[in-house]
Structure formats: structure tokens, C-alpha cells
N, C-alpha and C positions, 0 to 999 in steps of 0.2 A: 504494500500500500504506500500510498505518498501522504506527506501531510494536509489537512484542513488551507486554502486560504488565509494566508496572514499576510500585515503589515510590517518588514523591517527596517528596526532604526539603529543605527550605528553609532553614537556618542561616542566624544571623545574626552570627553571629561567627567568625575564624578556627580557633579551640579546638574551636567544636563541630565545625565542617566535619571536619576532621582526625579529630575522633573517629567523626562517620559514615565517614567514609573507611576506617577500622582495623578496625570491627565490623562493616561488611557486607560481605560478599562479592558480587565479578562486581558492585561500582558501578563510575560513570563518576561525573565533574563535568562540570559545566555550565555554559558560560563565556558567551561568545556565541549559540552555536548556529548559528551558521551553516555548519558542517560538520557536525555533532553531529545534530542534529534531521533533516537529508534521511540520512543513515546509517542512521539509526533507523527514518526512513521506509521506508526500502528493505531493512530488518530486516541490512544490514549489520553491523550493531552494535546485539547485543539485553544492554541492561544490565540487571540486575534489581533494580538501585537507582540513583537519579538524583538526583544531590547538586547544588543548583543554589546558587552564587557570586556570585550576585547580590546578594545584601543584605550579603555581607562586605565592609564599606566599608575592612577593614586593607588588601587589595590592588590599591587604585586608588592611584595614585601617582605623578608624576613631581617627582624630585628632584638637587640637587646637591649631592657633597656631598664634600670631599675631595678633590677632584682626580678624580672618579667622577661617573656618571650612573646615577642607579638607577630603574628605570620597573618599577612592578605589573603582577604577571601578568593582573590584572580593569583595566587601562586603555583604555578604548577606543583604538581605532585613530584615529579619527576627532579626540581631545585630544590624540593624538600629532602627526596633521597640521600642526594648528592651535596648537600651543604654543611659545611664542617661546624657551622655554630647549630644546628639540628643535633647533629652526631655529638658535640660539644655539652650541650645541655638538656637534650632531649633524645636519649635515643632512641626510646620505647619508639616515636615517630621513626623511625627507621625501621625499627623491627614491625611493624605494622603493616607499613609502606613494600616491605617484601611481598606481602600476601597479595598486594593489591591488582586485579590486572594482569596487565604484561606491558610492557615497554612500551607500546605502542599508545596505548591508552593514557598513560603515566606521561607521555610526553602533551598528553592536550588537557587531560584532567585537572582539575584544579582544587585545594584544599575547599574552600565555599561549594564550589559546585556539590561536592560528596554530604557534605553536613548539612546541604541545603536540600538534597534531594530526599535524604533522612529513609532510607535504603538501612531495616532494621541489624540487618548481618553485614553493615559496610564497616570494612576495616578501622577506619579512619573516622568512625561513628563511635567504635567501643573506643579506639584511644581518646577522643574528647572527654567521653564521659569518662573514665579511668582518670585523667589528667584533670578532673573538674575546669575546663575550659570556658574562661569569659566570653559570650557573641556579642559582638559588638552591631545593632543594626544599624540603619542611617537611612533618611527621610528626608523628604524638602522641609518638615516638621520640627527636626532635627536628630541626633542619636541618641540610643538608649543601650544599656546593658543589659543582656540575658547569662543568668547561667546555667549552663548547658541542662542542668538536671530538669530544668523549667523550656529548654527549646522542643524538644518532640513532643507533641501533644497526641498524636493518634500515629497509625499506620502511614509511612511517607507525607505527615504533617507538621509543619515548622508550627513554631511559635510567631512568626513573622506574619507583620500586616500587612494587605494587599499593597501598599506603596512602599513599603521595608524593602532596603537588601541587605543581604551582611557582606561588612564593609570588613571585616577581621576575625581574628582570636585572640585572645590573651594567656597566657600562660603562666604558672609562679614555675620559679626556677629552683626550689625545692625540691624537684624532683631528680632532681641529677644524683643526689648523695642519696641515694635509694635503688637496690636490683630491681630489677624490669622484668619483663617477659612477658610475650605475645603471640601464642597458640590457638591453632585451629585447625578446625575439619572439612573439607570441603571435598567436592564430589571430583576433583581436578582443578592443576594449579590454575588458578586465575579465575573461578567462580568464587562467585559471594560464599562465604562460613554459613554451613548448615549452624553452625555454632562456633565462636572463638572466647575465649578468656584471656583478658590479661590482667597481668598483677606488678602492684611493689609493694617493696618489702625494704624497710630500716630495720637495724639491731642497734642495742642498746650495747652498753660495756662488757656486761656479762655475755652476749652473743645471743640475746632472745629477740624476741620479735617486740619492736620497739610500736612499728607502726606499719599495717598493710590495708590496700587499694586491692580493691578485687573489681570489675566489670567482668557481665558474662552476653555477651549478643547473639542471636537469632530465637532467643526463646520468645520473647514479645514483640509488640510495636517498636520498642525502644529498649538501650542496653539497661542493664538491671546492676545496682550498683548494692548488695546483698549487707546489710549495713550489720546487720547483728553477724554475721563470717566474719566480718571485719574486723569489727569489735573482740570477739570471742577470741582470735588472733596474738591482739594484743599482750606481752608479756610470758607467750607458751615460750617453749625452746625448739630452737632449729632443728627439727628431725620430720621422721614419715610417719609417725605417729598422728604429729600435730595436723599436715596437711592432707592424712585422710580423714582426718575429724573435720574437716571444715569442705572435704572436697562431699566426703557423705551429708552435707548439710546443704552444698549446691543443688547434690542430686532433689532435696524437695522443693524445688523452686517452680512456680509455676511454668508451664508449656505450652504453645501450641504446638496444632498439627497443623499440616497440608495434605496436597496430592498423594505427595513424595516421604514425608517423615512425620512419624508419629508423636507425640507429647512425648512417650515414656522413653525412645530413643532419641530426643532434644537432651531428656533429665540424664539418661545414662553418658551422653558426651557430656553433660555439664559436668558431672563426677569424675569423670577421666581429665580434661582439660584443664581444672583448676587445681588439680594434684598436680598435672605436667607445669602450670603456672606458676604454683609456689616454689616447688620443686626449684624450676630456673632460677625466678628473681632468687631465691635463698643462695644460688650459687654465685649470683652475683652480688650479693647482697656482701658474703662473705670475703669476694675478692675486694671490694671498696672497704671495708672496715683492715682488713691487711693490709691494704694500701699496695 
């Protein structure tokens, strides 16, 4: 199929974007396209204006700044891979970023685009919410903050109002001095995670668990961020004891089903993936406290 009839407009600044955005009705933006354009193909999503993001060089970006990591909604995926201050203070975004795709994708995709599209098993969905990542929108109105725990509302539904776009991210950089890791399942490399988990994990003096981040995605609408796992966590000591006590706690998290995968095999990959999740971060958790 081809797309519906639309209107496109091309902006070259973020001002104007915003104001197409305010004056038409039933637009989209246009980031990437690599969800956006087969949607369209498949008259999924028939916009009747098409705002395309592209030449607005204000929201390509990665920066440090403050004690913060702020990355544009228009950055590729593919300079997030490849950026030494990512790798520097963020690398969970790295190990994320593997699953995502394939190269080819990764070279048009954009960080906003993915978050935007709210795609409940996108890679780069479970690390926002793992990372508690600030959304920055922006309006002819003007901006406001979302945090992420409050941006998915339903099944591929933003928190964002019909003249919003998200102009950024924000990130605490507290997360560097903490093991990572970011596992998942999926049917072949480059499809969406039937299910992924990722985690971090700090140690205290003693070598216990000072403090861990669990996200677990494709079991809902939106990643599920298991807050009493988390908690319960806190203080055990580093071993496999501790993380199948909290991976047997993933397993009763709610599920859906589909076509293809049942609740109760969602629940059994969440059991396996956040044992292999702590599992990791503890390894690396250990080499950062060694130094």
C-alpha cells in the first residue's frame, strides 16, 4: 500500500517546526522514519500534514553539562553508538543500542523518534525508563518537563500534546559509578525484545548491594520499573542466591499475551533475564568498586 494524501512541510528551524505543529491539524513529525513511513504505508497512521525534522539542526545534540547528560530528540542512534562521552558516562546506552536494528536503521533513527513512537519492547524505551530520563517537550506555548515514568500513557501513546514535540533528554550522571547491563530475547537479531531487562547495581564498602534499577519491557504498554525488586535488593550481598530471589519475584509481574507469546512465557523470560541482568551489572559493579 502507499500512504493516505498529505501535506509536507520542511522547517528549518525549531520556531517554525513548532508553529506548523500549533496551526495544523491531525500533523505528525518526522524524525527518522523508520517507524513513521511503513505506518503510513500501511495507512496505519494517515497524517494530513507531515512536519519533517530534519533540517532543524537545534535538536541534534549530545552534551555534558552539570552533573547531566542531555542528548536531542533528532540524534541519530547510530552518534549515540559511537560517541565517547555516551561510552564515557552512559554506557548502558551502548549496550542497548547493540540490540537495536541493524546499521542501517541506526544510521536514520533517531533517539526522539524511538521514545516518541513508544514501541512497548523498544530498546531504547527500557533504557529511558531504567535511567529515569527527563522529556523535555517544547511548544509555541512554551516547554515543559516530563518524567519518563509519566510519558507513556497507553499502548504507543506519548504523554505529549497534539502541538508538543520532544525537543531532548536529560540524564543524571550518576549512573556511570554503577554496573549496567542490558539483556534480551528476541525472535532474531534486530527484532523488537519479546522481553528485555536491564539493571544497575552500586555496592557499598562491604560489597553489598548498595543500590539497584531494575526495568523489565514487553510485558505491558510501557516498561515496568518493579519498585519493591528494587527495594528488597537493597543491602542483600552479591551472590545467586540474592538474584534469584528477586528474579522469582519478576517472574509474578503482570503479562500480556498476543498472536505469538503467551503471559506465562513473557513471566518465564522475565525470570531468566533479570537473573542474567543482575548477574552482569554485579560483574561490573565489582570491577568499578576494584577500580
Amino acid at each position: 500500500m502507499k500512504p493516505a494524501p498529505f501535506i509536507y512541510h520542511d522547517p528549518q528551524n525549531l520556531s517554525e517546526a513548532v508553529n506548523l505543529l500549533a496551526t495544523n491539524e491531525n500533523a505528525r513529525v518526522l524524525a527518522g522514519g523508520q517507524s513513521l513511513m511503513p505506518m503510513m504505508n500501511f495507512r496505519y497512521v494517515m497524517p494530513d500534514h507531515l512536519i519533517d525534522l530534519n533540517k532543524v539542526s537545534e535538536l541534534s545534540y549530545i552534551r555534558v553539562e552539570g552533573g547531566t547528560l542531555k542528548i536531542g530528540a533528532m540524534t541519530r542512534q547510530r552518534d549515540i553508538e559511537f560517541s565517547s562521552e555516551i561510552g564515557k558516562h552512559c554506557p548502558l546506552l551502548h549496550a542497548a543500542l547493540a540490540h537495536v536494528g541493524h546499521r542501517q536503521t541506526r544510521n536514520r533513527g533517531t533517539l526522539g523518534g524511538s521514545l516518541c513512537h513508544q514501541d512497548p519492547s523498544a530498546e531504547l524505551v527500557n533504557a529511558a525508563a531504567l535511567l529515569g530520563a527527563t522529556m523535555h517537550a517544547v511548544s509555541r506555548r512554551g516547554t515543559r518537563d516530563i518524567p519518563f515514568a509519566d510519558f507513556a500513557l497507553a499502548y504507543m501513546t506519548t504523554a505529549l500534546e497534539s502541538d508538543e514535540l520532544l525537543s531532548g533528554i536529560t540524564l543524571t550522571l550518576s549512573i556511570k559509578s554503577m554496573g549496567y547491563a542490558f539483556v534480551e530475547f528476541a525472535r532474531r537479531h534486530g527484532d523488537f525484545a519479546i522481553v528485555a531487562c536491564s539493571a544497575l547495581l552500586s555496592l557499598d564498602a562491604q560489597g553489598s548491594i548498595a543500590d539497584a534499577s531494575i526495568a523489565l519491557s514487553g510485558l505491558n504498554h510501557a516498561p515496568t520499573r518493579p519498585a519493591a525488586i528494587e527495594q528488597a535488593l537493597r543491602g542483600q550481598p552479591l551472590e545467586a542466591a540474592t538474584f534469584k530471589a528477586a528474579a522469582a519475584e519478576a517472574e509474578k509481574l503482570d503479562a500480556g499475551a498476543d498472536a505469538y507469546v503467551t503471559s506465562a512465557y513473557r513471566q518465564h523470560l522475565a525470570r531468566v533475564l533479570t537473573y542474567r541482568a543482575l548477574e552482569q551489572a554485579a560483574a561490573r559493579a565489582k570491577e568499578i568498586q576494584h577500580g
